[in-house]
Kinemage of the C-alpha trace (Angstrom):
@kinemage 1
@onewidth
@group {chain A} dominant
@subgroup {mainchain}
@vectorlist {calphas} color= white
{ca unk a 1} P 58.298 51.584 38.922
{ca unk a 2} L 56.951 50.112 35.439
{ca unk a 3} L 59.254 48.741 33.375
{ca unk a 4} L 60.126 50.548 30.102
{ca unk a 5} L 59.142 48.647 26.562
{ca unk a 6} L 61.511 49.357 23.805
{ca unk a 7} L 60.916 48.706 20.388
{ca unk a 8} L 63.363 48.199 18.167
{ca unk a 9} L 62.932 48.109 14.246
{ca unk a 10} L 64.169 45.354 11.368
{ca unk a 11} L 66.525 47.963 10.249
{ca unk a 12} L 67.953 49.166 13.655
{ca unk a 13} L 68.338 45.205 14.660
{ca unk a 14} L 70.176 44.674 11.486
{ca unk a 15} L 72.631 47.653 12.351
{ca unk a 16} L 73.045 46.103 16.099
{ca unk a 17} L 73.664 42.870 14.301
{ca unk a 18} L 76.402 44.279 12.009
{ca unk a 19} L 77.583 46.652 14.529
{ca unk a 20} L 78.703 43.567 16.659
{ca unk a 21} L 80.361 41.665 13.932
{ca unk a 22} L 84.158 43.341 14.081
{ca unk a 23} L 84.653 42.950 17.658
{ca unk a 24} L 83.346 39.261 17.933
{ca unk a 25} L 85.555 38.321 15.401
{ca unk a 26} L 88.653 39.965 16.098
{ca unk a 27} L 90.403 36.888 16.929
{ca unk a 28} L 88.108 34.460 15.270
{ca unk a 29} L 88.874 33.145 11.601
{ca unk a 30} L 85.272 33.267 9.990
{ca unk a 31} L 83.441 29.855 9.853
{ca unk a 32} L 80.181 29.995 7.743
{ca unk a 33} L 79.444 26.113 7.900
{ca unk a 34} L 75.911 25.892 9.433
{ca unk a 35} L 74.906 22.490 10.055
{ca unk a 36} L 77.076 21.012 7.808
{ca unk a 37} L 76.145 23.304 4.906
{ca unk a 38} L 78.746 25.804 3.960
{ca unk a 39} L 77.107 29.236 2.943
{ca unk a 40} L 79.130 31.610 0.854
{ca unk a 41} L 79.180 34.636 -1.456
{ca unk a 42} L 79.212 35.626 -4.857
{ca unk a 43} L 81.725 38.380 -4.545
{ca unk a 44} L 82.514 41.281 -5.683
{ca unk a 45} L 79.040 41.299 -7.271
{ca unk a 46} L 77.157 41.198 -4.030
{ca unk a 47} L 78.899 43.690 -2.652
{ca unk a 48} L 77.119 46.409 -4.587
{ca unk a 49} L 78.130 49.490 -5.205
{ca unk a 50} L 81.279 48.746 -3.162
{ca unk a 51} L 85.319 48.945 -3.813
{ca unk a 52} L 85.442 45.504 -5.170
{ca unk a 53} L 89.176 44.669 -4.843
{ca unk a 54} L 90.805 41.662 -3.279
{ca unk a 55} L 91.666 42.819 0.188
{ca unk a 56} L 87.808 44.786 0.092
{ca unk a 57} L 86.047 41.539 -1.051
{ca unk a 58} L 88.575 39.672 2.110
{ca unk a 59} L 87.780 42.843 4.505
{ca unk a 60} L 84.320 42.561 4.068
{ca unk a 61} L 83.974 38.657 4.099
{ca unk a 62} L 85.719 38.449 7.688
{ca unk a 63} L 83.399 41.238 8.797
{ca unk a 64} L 80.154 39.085 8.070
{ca unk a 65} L 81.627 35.812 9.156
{ca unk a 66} L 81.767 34.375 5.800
{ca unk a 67} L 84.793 31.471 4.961
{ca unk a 68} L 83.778 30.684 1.439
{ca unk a 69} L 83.296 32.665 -1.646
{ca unk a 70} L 82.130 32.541 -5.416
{ca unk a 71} L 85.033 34.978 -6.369
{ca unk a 72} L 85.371 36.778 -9.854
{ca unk a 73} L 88.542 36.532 -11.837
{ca unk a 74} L 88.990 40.284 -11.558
{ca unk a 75} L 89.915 41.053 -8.482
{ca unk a 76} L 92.307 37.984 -8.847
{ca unk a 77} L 93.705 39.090 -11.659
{ca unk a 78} L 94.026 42.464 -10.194
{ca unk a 79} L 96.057 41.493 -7.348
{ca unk a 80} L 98.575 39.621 -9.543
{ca unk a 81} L 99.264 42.402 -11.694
{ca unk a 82} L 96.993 41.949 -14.590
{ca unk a 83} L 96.238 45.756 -16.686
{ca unk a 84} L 93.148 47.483 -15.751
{ca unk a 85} L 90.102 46.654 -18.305
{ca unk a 86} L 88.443 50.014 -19.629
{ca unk a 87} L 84.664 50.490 -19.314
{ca unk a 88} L 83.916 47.946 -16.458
{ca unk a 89} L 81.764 50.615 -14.917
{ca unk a 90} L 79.793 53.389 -15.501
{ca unk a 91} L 77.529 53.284 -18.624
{ca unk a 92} L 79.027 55.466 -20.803
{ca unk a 93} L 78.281 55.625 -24.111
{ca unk a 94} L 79.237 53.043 -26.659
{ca unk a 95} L 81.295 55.199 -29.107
{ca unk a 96} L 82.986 53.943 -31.400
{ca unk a 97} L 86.295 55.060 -29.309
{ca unk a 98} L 85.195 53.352 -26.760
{ca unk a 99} L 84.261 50.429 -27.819
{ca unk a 100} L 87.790 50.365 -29.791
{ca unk a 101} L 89.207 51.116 -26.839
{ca unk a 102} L 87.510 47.891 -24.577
{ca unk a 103} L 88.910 45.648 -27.438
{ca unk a 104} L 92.527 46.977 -26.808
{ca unk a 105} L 91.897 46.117 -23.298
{ca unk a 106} L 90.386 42.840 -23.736
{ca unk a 107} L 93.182 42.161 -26.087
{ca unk a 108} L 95.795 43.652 -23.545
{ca unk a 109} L 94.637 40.976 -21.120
{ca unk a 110} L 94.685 38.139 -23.228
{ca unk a 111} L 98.507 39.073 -23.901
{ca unk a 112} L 98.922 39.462 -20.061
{ca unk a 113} L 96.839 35.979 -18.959
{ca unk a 114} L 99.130 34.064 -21.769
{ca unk a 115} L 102.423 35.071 -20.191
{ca unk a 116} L 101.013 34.812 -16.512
{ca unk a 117} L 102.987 32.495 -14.296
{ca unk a 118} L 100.683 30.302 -11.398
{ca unk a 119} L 103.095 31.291 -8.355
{ca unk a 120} L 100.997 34.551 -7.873
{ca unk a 121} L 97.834 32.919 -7.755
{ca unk a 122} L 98.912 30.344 -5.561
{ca unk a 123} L 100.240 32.777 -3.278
{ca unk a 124} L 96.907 34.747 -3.468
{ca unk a 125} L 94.876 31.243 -2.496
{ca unk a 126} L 96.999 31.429 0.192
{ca unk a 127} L 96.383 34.886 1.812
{ca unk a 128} L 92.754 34.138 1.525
{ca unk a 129} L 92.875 30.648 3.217
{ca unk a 130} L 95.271 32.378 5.985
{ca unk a 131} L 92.345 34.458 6.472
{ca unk a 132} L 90.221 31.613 6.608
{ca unk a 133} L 88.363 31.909 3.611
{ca unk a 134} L 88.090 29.226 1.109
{ca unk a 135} L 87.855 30.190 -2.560
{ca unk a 136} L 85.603 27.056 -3.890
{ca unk a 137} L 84.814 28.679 -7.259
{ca unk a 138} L 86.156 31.455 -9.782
{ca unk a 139} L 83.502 33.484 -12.163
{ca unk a 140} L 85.028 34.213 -15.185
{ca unk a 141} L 83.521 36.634 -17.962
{ca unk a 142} L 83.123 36.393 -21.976
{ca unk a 143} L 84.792 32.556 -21.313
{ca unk a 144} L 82.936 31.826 -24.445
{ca unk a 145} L 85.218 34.374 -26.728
{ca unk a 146} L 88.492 33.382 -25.400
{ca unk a 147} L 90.735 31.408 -27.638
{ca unk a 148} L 91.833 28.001 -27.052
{ca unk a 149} L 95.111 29.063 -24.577
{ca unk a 150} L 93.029 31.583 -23.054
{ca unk a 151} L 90.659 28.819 -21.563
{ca unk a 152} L 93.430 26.808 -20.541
{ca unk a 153} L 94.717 29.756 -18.629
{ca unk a 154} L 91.213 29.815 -16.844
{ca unk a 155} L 91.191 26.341 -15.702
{ca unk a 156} L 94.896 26.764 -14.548
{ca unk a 157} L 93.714 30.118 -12.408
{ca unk a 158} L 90.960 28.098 -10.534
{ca unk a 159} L 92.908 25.525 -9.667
{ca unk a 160} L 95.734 27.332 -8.653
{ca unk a 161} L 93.760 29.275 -5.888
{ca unk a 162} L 92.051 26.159 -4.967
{ca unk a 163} L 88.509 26.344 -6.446
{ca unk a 164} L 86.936 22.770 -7.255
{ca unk a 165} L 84.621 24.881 -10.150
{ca unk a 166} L 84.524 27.762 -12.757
{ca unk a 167} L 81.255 28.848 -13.559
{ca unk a 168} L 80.277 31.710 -15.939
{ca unk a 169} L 76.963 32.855 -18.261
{ca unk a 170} L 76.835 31.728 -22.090
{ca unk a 171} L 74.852 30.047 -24.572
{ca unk a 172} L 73.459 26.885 -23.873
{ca unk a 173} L 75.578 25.934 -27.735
{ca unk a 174} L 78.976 26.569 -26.786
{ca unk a 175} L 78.885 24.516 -23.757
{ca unk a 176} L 79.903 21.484 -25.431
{ca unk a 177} L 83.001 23.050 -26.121
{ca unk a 178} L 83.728 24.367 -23.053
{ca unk a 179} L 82.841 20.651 -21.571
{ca unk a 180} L 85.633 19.278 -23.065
{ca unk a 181} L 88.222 21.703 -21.786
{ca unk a 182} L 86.510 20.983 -18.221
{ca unk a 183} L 87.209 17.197 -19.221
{ca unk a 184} L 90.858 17.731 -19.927
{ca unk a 185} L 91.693 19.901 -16.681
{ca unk a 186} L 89.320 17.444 -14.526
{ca unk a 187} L 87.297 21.005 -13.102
{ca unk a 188} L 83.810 21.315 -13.087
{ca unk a 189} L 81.736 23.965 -15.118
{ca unk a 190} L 78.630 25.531 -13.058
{ca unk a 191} L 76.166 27.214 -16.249
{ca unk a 192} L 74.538 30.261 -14.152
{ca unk a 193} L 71.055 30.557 -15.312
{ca unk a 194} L 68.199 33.277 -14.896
{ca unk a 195} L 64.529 33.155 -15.820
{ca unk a 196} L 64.722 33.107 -19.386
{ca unk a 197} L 62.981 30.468 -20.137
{ca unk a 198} L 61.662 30.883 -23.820
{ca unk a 199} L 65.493 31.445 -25.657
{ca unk a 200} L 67.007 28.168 -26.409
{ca unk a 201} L 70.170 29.667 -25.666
{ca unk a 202} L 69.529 30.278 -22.118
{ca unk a 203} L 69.281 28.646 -18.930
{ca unk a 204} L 66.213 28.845 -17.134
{ca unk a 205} L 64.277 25.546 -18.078
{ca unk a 206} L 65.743 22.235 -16.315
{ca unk a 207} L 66.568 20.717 -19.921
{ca unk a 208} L 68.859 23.731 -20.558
{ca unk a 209} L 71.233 22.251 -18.237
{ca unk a 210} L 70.080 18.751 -18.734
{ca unk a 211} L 71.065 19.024 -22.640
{ca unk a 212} L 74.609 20.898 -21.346
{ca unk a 213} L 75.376 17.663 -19.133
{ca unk a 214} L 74.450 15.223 -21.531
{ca unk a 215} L 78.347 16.898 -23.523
{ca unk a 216} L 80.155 16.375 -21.231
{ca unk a 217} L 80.372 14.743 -17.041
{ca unk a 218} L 82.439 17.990 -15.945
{ca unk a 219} L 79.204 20.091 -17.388
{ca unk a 220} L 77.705 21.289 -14.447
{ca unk a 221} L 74.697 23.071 -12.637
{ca unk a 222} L 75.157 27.029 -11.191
{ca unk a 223} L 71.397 27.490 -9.889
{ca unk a 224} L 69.982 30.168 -8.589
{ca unk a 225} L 66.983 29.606 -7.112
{ca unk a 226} L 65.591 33.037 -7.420
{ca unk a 227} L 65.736 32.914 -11.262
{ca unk a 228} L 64.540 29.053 -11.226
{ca unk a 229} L 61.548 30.366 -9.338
{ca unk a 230} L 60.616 33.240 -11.146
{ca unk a 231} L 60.904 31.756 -14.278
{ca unk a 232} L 59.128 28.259 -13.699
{ca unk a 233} L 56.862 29.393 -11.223
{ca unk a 234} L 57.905 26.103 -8.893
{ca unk a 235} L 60.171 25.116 -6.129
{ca unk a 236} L 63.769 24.367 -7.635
{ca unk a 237} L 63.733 21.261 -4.646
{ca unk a 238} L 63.239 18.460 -7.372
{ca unk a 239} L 65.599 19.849 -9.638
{ca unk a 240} L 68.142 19.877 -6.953
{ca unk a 241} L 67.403 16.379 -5.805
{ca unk a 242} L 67.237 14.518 -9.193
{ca unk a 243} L 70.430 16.413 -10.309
{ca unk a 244} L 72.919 16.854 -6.948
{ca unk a 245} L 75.448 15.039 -7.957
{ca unk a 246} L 75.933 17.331 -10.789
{ca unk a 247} L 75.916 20.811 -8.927
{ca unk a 248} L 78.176 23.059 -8.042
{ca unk a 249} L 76.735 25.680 -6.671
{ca unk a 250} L 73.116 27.284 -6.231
{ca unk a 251} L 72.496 30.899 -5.471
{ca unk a 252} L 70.994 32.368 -2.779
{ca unk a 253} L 68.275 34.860 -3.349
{ca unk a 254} L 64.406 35.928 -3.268
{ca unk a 255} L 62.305 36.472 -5.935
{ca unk a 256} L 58.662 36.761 -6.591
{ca unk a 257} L 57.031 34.213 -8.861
{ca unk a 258} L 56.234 34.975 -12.791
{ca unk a 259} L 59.073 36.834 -13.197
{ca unk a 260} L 58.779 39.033 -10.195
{ca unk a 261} L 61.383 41.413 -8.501
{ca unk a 262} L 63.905 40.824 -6.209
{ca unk a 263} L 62.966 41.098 -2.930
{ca unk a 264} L 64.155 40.825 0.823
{ca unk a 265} L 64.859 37.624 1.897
{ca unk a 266} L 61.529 36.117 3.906
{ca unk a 267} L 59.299 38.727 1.341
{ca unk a 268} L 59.149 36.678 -1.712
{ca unk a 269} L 57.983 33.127 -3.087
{ca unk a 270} L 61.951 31.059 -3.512
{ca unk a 271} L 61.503 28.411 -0.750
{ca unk a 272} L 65.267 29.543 0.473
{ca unk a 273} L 64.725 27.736 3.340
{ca unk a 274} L 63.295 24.533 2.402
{ca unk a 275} L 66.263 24.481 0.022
{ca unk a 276} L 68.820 24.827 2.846
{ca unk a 277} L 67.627 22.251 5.175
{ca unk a 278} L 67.240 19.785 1.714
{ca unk a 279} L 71.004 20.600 1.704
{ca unk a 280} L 71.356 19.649 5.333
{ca unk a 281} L 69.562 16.764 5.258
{ca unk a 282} L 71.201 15.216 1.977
{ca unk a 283} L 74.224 16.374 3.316
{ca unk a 284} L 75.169 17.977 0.237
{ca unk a 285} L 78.746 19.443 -0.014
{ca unk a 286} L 77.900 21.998 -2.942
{ca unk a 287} L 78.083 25.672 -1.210
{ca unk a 288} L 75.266 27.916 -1.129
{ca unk a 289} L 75.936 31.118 -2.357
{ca unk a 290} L 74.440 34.508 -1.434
{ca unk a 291} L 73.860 36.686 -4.157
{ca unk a 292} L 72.197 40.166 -3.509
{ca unk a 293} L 70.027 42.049 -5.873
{ca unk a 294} L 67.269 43.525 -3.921
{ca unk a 295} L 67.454 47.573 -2.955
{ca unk a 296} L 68.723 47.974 0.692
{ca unk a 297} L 65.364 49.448 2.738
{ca unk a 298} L 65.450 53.056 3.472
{ca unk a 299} L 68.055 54.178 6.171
{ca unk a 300} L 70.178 50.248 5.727
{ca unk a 301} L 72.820 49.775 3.665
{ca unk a 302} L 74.502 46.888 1.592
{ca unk a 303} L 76.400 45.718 4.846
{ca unk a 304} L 73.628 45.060 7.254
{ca unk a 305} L 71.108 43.161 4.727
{ca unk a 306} L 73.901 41.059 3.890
{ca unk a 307} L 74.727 40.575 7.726
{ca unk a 308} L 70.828 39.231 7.731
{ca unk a 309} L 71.093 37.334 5.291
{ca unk a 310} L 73.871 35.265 6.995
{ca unk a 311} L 71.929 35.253 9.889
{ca unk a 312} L 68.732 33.532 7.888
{ca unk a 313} L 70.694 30.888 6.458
{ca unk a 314} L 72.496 30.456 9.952
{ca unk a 315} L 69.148 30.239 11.851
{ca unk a 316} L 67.380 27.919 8.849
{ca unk a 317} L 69.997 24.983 9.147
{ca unk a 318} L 71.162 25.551 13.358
């Protein structure tokens, strides 16, 4: 009798691979440290289109095997009570109304944030580390239109759930500022860039960040690699050597060069995995963070292209 041949698709082997996650890891706390390098998530943004609160971003972590996270103040603030924020999703219209209506609630959380004691957030770091997930650096929004309390506050959040970094998006001219409240509280700042790299304001040429560091030591380096590449049309490897030291994170992703789409990982011209094992070798301790942008394939999902995307950074540095 012949032996049957059976074929089994990229999409079908991602839902195997996902399919086995749960029940492998029942009793296993997640460890996403692949030779050395500890692999992460921006979360809830990766987990598009998504519930994005505290115990889904947790749930969903332990399901992909993932013990280290880029996590956004909301959900934090969420869980510890903090009022809901209008128009976070959707894209209504800007109405006057509503746009009256986002400053109440920007203004309602500024009242709640300045009143807000630590022993919540502590206790949240520790239902996530239970868990075994580490939360190594918090994402805050609009950082650059908070008043001077309100920044303090920030500082005070990270390091209450145990994160050795903020990092947020905004204009290559405030960051001087913001470098001296990183000073005071001893935290680094990671400055996310994209692949802007004609607005002085931006980050997306090296000496955006280079200028940003030169205000202050606890200025800092959020790159994603996907941007770098599509906006400087070269590997980000150099960058990351001649400026380690001041990194706190880099971002996972795919792009095509001259500002091309996002792609699926393996489909696109960011050297993801020459960047990995640089981090390997070097022995680097900043985490590398998935971020997914790139349209699930027809018939997968969110779940399983993140569950590959674990699995390239797990076979790239094992």
């Amino acid at each position: 009798m012949g032996v049957k041949t059976v074929t089994i698709t990229r999409r079908e082997l991602g839902a195997i691979a996902l399919a086995a996650l749960p029940s492998a890891r029942l009793l296993a706390r997640p460890n996403s440290k692949f030779g050395g390098v500890q692999i992460g998530i921006n979360a809830p943004y990766s987990f598009q289109g998504m519930p994005g609160t505290a115990d889904d971003v947790l749930k969903n972590m332990i399901q992909l095997g993932l013990s280290a996270v880029e996590l956004r103040s909301q959900p934090i603030e969420g869980f510890c009570g903090a009022p809901e924020m209008v128009g976070r999703r959707g894209r209504a219209p800007q109405t006057p109304e509503r746009q009256a209506a986002q400053q109440a609630s920007f203004e309602a959380l500024r009242k709640w944030r300045l009143s807000a004691s630590m022993d919540p957030f502590k206790a949240f770091r520790k239902k996530y580390e239970t868990a075994g997930v580490s939360i190594e650096i918090v994402k805050f929004d609009r950082v650059d239109k908070m008043t001077d309390d309100e920044t303090d506050y920030c500082f005070g959040l990270a390091k209450a759930v145990g994160a050795r970094a903020i990092s947020c998006e905004i204009p290559l001219s405030l960051t001087r500022r913001l470098g001296e409240f990183a000073a005071k509280h001893k935290v680094m700042v990671g400055y996310h860039g994209h692949a802007n790299i004609t607005d002085p304001e931006a980050f997306g040429r090296p000496e955006s960040w280079e200028t940003a560091m030169s205000f202050s030591k606890y200025n800092g380096i959020n790159l994603d690699i996907g941007h770098f590449i599509a906006g400087n049309n070269t590997s980000p490897a150099p960058f990351i050597r001649k400026h380690a030291d001041r990194i706190t994170h880099v971002h996972l992703k795919d792009r095509k060069m001259n500002n091309g789409p996002n792609v699926a990982w393996g489909e696109g011209d960011t050297p993801i995995k020459e960047v990995l094992q640089l981090m390997k070798k070097e022995k680097y301790q900043f985490q590398g963070t998935i971020e997914f942008e790139y349209k699930p394939a027809a018939g997968s999902d969110v779940m399983q292209e993140l569950a590959k995307c674990v699995q390239f950074c797990k076979d790239a540095l094992v």
